[in-house]
N, C-alpha and C positions, 0 to 999 in steps of 0.2 A: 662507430657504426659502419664505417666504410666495411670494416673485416668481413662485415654479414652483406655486403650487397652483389657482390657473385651467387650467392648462396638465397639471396630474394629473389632474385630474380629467374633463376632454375626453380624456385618453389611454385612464382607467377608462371611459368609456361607448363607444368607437373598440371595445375589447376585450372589450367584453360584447356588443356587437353583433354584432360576428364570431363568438363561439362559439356566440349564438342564430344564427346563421344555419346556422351547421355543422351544428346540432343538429336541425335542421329538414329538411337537405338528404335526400335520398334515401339509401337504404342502397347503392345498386346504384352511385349517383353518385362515394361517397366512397372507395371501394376504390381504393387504391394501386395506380396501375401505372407497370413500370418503366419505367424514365427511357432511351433509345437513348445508349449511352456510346460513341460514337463515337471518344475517345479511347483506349478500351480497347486499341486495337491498337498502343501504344507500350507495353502491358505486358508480363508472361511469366510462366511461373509454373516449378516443380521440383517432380517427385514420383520416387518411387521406393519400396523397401523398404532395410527393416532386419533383420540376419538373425545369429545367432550363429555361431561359429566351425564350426559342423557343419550351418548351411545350415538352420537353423530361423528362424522367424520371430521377432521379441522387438518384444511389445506394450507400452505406457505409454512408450518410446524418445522424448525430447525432441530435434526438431530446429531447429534456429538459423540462419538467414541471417543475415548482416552486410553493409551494400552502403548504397547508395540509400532503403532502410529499412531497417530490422529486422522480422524477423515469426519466426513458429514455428511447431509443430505438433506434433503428438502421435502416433506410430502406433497403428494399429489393430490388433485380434486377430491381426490375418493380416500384420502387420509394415507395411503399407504408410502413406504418408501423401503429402500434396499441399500444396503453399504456392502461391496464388495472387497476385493482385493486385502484381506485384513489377514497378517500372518497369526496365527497360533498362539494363543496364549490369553490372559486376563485382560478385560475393557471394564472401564465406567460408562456407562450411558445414560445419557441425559436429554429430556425435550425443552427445547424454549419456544414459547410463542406470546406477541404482547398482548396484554389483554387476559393471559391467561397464567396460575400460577405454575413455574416451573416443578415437572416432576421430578420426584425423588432421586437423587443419581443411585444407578443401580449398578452394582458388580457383575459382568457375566462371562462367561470363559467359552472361547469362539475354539470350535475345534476342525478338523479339515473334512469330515466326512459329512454331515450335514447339516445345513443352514440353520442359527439361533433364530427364532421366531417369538416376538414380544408383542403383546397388545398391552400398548400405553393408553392411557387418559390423563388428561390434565381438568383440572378444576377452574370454571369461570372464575377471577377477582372478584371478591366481594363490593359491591356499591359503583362494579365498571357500568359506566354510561359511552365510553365514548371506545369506537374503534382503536384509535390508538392513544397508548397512557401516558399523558401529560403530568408534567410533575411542575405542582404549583406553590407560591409562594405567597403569603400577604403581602397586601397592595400592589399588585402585578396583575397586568389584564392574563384572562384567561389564554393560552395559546389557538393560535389560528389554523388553517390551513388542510384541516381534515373534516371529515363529513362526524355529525355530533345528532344528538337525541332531542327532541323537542316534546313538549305537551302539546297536543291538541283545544284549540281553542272551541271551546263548546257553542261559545254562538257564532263565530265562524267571522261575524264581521264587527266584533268588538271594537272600538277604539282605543288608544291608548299612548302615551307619551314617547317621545323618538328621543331624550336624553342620554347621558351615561351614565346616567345614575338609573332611569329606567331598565335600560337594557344590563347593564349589571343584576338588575333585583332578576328581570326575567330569566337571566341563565343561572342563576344560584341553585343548586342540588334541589329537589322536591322533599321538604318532611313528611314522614309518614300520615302527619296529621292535616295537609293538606289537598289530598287526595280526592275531589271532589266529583271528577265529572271522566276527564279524557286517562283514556289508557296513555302510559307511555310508548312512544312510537316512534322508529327510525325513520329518517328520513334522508333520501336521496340526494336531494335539490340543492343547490349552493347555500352553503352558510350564512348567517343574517352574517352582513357587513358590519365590523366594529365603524362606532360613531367617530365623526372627522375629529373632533375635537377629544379623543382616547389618550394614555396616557404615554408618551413617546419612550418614557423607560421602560411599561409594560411589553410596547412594541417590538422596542430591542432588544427584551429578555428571550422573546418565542424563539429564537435562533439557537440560544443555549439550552433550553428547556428541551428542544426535539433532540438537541445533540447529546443532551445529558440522558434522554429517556433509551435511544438508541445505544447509547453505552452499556447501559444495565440492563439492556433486556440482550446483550451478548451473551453466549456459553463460554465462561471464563474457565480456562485448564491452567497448569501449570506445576511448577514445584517447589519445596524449597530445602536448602542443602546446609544443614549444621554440620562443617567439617572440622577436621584440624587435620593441618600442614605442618611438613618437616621435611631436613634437605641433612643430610652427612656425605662427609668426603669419601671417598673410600680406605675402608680400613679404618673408619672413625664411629663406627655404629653406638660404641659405648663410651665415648666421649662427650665435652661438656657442651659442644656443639649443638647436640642434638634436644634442640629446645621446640616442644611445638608452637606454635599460633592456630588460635581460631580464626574459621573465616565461616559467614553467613552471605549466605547466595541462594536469591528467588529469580523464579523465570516467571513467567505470565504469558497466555496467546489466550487470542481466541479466533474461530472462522471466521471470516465471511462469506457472502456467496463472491465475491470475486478474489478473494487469497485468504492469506494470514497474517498475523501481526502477533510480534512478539517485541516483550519487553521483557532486560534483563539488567538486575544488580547486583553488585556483592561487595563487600567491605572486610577488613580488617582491622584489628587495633593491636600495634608493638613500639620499640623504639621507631619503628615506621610506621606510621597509619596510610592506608591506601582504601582507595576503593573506585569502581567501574558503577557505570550505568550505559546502556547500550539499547535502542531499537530497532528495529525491521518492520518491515511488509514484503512479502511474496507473491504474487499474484498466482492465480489458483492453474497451474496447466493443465487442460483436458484439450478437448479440440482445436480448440482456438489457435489461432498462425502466430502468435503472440504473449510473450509474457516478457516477467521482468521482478528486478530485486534490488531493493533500498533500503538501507541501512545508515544510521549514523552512532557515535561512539564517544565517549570521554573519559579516562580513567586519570587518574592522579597518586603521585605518593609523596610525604610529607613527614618531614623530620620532628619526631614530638618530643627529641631528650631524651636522657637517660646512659645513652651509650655514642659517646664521642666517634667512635670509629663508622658509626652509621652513616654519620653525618658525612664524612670523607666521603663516601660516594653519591652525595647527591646533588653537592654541591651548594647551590645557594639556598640550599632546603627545602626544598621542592620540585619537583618535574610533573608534568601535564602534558597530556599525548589526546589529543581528537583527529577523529577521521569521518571522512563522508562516503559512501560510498554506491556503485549502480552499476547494476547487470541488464542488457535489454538482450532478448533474443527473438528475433524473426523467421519464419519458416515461410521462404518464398515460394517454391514446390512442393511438391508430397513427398519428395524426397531432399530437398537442399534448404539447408535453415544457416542466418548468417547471425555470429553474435559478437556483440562488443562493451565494452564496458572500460571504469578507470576508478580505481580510489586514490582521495585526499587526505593524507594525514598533515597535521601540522604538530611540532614538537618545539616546545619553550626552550629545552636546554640544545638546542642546535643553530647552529652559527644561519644555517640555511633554512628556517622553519618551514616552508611547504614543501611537498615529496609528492609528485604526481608519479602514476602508475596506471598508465593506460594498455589495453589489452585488445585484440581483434582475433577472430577466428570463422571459416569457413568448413560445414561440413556436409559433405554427399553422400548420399548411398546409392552406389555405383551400382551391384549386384547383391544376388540373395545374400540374404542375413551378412552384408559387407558394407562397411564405411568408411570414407576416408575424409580424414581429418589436417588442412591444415591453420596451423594457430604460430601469431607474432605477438611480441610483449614485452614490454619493459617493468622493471621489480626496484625501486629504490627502496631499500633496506637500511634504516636506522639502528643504531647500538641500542639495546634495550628495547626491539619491536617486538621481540615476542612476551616481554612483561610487561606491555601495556594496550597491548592489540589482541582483539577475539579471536581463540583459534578457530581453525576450520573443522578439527573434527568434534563429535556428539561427548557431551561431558561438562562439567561443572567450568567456567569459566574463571581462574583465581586474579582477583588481584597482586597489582606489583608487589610482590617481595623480596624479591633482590635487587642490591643497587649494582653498579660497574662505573669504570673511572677508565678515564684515556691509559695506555701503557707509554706512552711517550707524546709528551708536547702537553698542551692545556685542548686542545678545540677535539672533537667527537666526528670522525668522517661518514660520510653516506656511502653502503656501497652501489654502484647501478651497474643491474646485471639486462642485459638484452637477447632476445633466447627466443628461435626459430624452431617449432613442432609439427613435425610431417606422422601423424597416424594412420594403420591401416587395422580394425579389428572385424572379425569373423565370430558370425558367436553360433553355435553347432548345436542346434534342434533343441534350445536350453538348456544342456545340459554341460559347458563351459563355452569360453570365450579367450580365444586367440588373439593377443593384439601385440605387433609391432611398430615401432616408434624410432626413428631419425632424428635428432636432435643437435643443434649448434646453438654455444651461448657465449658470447662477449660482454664479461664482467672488469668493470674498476674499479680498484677499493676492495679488493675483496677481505669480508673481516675474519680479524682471528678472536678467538673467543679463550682465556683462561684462566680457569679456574688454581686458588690454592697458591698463589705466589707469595715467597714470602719478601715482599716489598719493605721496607720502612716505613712505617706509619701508616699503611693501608690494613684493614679490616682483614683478620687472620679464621674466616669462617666459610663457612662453604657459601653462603650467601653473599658473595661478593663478588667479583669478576672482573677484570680487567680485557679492554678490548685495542686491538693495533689492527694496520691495515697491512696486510700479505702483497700488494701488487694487483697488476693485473694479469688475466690471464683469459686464454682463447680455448673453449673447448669443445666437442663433438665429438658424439658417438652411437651407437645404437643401443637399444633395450626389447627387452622381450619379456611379454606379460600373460599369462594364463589366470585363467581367475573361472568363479560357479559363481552364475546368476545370486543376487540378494535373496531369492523365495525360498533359497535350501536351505533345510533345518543348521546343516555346520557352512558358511560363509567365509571362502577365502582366496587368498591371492598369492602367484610366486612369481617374481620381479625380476629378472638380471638385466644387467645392463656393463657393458664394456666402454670406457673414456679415454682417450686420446687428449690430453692438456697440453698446453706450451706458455708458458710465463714471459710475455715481452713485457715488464717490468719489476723491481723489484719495491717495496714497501719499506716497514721500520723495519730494515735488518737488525740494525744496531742492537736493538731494546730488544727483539724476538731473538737473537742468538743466543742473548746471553740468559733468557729465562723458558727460552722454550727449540731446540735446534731443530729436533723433529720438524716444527712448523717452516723450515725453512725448504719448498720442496724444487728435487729435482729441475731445471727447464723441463722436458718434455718427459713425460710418464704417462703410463700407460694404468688405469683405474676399472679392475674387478667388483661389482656390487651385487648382492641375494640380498632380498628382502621377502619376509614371508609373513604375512596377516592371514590371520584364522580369528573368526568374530561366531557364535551359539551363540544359542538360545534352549538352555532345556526345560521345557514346558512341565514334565514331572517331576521338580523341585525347584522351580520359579526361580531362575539362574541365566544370566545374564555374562558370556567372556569374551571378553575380547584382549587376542595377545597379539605382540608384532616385535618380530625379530631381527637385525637387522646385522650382516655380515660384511666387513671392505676389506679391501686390499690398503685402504690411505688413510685410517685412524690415526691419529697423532695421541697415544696413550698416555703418557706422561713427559713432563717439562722436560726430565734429564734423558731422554731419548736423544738418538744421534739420527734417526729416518722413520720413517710410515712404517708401520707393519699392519697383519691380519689385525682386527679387532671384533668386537659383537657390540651390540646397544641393543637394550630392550625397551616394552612397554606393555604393561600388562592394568586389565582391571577389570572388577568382579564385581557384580551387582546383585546381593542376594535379597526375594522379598523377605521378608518376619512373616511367622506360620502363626499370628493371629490376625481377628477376622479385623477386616477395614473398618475403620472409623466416618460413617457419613459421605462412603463413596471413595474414600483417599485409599492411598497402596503405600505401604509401608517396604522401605529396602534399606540394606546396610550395604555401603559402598566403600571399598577396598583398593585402593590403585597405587602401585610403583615403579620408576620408571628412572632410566637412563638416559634417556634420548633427547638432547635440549632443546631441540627445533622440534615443532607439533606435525606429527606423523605426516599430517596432509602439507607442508609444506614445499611450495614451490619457490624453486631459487637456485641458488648455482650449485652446483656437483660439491662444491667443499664447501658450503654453508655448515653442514654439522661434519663433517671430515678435522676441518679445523679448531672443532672446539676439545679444549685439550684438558685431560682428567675432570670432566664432569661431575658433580654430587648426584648421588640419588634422592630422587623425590618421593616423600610418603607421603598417602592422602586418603583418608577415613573420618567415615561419620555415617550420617540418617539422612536421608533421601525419601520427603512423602510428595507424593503426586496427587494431585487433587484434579 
């Protein structure tokens, strides 16, 4: 770390300079004004009311779209409510309110010239007595703690028993045949107190009961994903290789008024069996100076027989990977917000099982439509993190499928890379965004990644992989990013970046010479990078693409290379819906995606994270995609 503290501390005095300067600036200077969103006219929005079965309004009424986002809303006094910001294309919508039976979920297609306008109603529950719906169980006292319906007592000053057995009989539903005298009547007043001598497990249940009723009266979304998976070498398409596996993957979320919460699984069954479970919450950002993101994770893969060579890389027959993890973000001014964060993984098959990964950043907005950004961080990167940890970008989460084994020695190394980011972006009347970036990062361990070796006695499929550690190495340089706002109809970005490296140590030479030379690089070189993503949306044939291309000067292409040259990696996937109509609200799509690129596109890490991964397999991956 010493190498970066010249370089921290020119970032500390970069960032005290700007905030004296801010602090200086005029009052009248610094007022926010808004940004011209030019793309706004690819969005749409849906408002309408909510109204009970006899044409009254019904306030607190939770509404849900499903589509191209998710968003929600809440009616007002007067039933009404508005979802804006919604891009173009098909939603589900749905009302929940308790007490009340949830409406039909409705298909509607939001377009950008004039607001969807729906008048809902929902239908009172049949035989609701009480505000909110308690779900009850034999022999369990009633739940407490909200305002409830009573008879009117006709002589007013009856006498009558204070038991629990009495007071049981009184709250018991009314049969129709007992209807004698008082109207049923709400009342306001405090609840009749349960009897001292009540039943202490009835007591304990009412804590479950509210938490169980406030679950199901949630608007549950989600989806779920029957694929099949497959990986070939290159030049191996019709080979014996190419065997697929199925994988089944469900997500689940649903709103709240204060975030989101998502729950996510998926599984496999082969000579490997694997599978993930993973959840979240988001807290919901709008105003607020304040939000934040929690996550924790466990996936596993597991040797079930059949194919001896599987086994070779898993070792003791099993590997398990969990992680914890948390984003807090503060917005101390109206223009300066500070964020920090760190995730926890711990990994069975590692000599060193915890891997902390703490993170910090500051950012200002100095001038019109300008920000500056700086951010410090540290990344410990396990062999096998990207097949056992949730990517970052949007798409089907797969379970581990390939194994990897040390290329020299028995023990599995950590790489830990530390990486200082000075940004500065400009984004021009919505209509693109200018941002350059300054960058220095001191990595040890840095891993190599290869594919296809033919070893003795290791697995001869594209599913297998061998990993060594390159050394260490020092690097910095600059990039330059142009990119169009999310709202536009075509969504894209173009990347360059120029690197300066210098290796003050060397790794497994020994083992990498002799199976990979390319991977052995220059001391000091000089790294050219293009990268170009382009992500649609065509609303006139419910199409969904997203592609990303990606161009270097330091691919290490094949094992028997003698240096880097130019190479490409890609990534592409296509989301088509099916042209018949939904079933009960769901949306039906066929999903398409293949790719090159071994590290997940949003990947942050060191400059030769995917540089060094040498003759990669491609990935195919298709199936059915229903959203609910």
């Amino acid at each position: 770390m010493r190498r970066l503290n010249p370089v921290v501390a020119a970032a500390a005095v970069v960032g005290m300079t700007s905030a004296l300067a801010y602090a200086q600036t005029p009052v009248h200077q610094r007022i926010d004004r808004p940004v011209v969103q030019t793309a706004r006219m690819m969005f749409g929005s849906i408002e309408g009311t909510v109204s009970d079965e006899r044409g009254g309004p019904l306030a607190g009424a939770m509404v849900s779209v499903l589509g191209a986002r998710t968003a929600m809303a809440v009616t007002d006094v007067h039933g009404r409510f508005v979802v804006n910001e919604l891009p173009v294309g098909e939603y589900v919508l749905s009302v929940h309110l308790p007490g009340f039976i949830s409406s039909p979920r409705e298909l509607i297609r939001v377009g950008a010239t004039n607001p969807v306008v729906r008048a809902l109603q929902m239908r009172r529950a049949a035989g609701e007595t009480l505000t909110t719906r308690p779900i009850l169980a034999a022999g369990f006292d009633l739940p407490g703690g909200g305002d409830t319906v009573a008879t009117a007592d006709p002589a007013g000053t009856e006498d009558h028993p204070h038991g629990e057995t009495a007071w049981r009989l009184r709250h018991l539903k009314r049969s129709v045949l007992k209807d004698e005298a008082g109207n049923v009547i709400a009342v306001t007043e405090a609840f009749t107190p349960e009897p001292a001598n009540a039943s202490i497990l009835g007591r304990a249940f009412d804590g479950a009961v509210g938490l169980a009723s406030s679950l199901f009266d949630l608007p549950f979304s989600g989806e779920v994903n029957l694929l099949t998976t497959s990986a070939f070498a290159p030049g191996q398409l019709f080979t014996g290789d190419f065997l697929p596996r199925g994988v089944a993957y469900v997500s689940i979320g649903a709103p709240l008024a204060s975030g989101q919460w998502t729950v996510r699984a998926a599984m496999s069954q082969a000579n490997l069996a694997s599978w993930i479970v993973a959840g979240s919450y988001a807290s919901k950002r709008a105003s607020t100076s304040h939000d934040y993101h929690l996550g924790v994770s466990y996936s596993t893969q597991q040797y079930q027989g059949g194919n001896p060579g599987a086994l070779f890389g898993v070792g003791s027959g099993s590997r398990s990977v969990g992680e914890v993890y948390g984003d807090d973000r503060w917005r101390l001014f109206s223009n300066v917000s500070l964020n920090y964060g760190a995730r926890y993984g711990r990994y069975d098959y590692l000599r060193q099982h915890g891997l902390l990964s703490p993170h910090a950043g500051i950012s200002v907005k100095t001038f019109h439509n300008t920000r500056v950004s700086v951010g410090v961080s540290q990344r410990m990167l396990a062999p096998g993190n990207e097949e056992f940890l949730a990517p970052s970008s949007v798409g089907p989460w797969l379970p581990p499928e390939r194994t990897f084994a040390p290329l020299a020695g028995q023990d599995l190394r950590v790489e830990r890379g530390r990486f200082l980011d000075i940004d500065v972006e400009h984004e021009f009347e919505g209509t693109y965004v200018l941002g350059v970036r300054r960058f220095f990062q001191s990595v040890d361990e840095q891993l190599i990644t290869l594919f296809g070796l033919p070893i003795p006695g290791s697995p001869q499929t594209a599913g297998h992989y061998s990993v060594a550690s390159a050394g260490d190495v020092d690097a910095s340089g600059w990039a330059v990013r142009v990119s169009t706002p999310p709202g536009q109809r075509v969504h894209g970005s173009l990347d360059y970046s120029i690197t300066r490296a210098e290796w003050t140590s060397r790794g497994d030479m020994g083992a990498v010479a002799v199976w990979a030379p390319a991977a052995i690089r220059p001391r000091v070189e000089d790294i050219h990078d293009l990268t170009t993503t382009v992500e649609t949306e065509i609303p006139e044939t419910a199409t969904r693409v997203f592609m990303l291309y990606r161009v270097d000067s330091g691919f290490t292409r094949a094992p028997n290379d003698t240096r880097p040259a130019f190479d490409g990696r890609f990534d592409v996937q296509v989301n088509q819906a099916l042209p018949f109509m939904p079933i009960n609200g769901t949306k039906w799509e066929v999903l398409v995606g293949v790719r090159n690129l071994f590290r997940d596109p949003e990947h942050f890490g060191s400059v030769y994270d995917e540089l060094l991964v040498v003759r990669p397999p491609k990935r195919l991956v298709g199936g059915v995609l229903v959203r609910f």
